[in-house]
N, C-alpha and C positions, 0 to 999 in steps of 0.2 A: 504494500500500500504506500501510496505518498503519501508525506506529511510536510504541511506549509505551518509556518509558526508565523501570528498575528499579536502585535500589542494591543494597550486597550487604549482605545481612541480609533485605529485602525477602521475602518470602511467594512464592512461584511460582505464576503464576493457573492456574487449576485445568482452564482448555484445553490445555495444556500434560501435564497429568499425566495417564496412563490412571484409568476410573473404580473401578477395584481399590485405584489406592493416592489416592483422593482423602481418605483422611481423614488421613495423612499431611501434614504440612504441609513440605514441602519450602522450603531458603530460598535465596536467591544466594549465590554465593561471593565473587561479583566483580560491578560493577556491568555493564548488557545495556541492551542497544536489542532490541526485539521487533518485529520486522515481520510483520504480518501480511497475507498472500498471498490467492492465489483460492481458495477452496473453504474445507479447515478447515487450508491451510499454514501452518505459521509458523516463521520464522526469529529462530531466538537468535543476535547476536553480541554480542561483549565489546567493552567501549570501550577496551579495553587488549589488544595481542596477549597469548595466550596458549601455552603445549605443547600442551596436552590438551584436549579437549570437555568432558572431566567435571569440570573445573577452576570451569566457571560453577555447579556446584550445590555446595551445602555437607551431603555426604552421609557417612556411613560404612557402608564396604561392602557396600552395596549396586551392583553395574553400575547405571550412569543408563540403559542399553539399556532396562531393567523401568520405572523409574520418568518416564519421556515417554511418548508418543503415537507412532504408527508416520507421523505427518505433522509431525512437530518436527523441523526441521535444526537441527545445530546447528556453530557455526563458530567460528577458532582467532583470526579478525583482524578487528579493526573493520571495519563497510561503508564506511570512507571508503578506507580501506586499498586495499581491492578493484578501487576505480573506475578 
């Protein structure tokens, strides 16, 4: 899998976002490693644990459920965490 690392302020690339809200510029909250999977999956985690999913976007009130893709995971603990 490839992985892109994003800081926070950074722009959210626009596979990521459905194309409803692609003119919306969404930005991180927190810095992310992006792996990107088979087909059009891609996983978001933080390089810092987190509580919450919606903690990586820097949004207001909008649910991030609207503002991803129905193939975005997204996760509360670094991948190194995980292994």
């Amino acid at each position: 899998m490839d992985k892109i690392r994003y800081d926070a302020g950074d722009i959210v690339p626009e596979e990521v976002t459905p194309a409803s809200t692609s003119r919306v510029f969404m930005q991180f909250a927190v810095p992310v490693e992006i792996y990107y999977g088979f087909g059009r999956v891609v996983h978001i985690y933080p390089t810092e644990r987190i509580e919450d999913p919606t903690e990586i976007f820097a949004v207001d009130d909008t649910p991030v459920e609207l503002l991803v893709t129905d193939d975005v995971q997204l996760y509360t603990t670094p991948p190194d965490e995980l292994q």
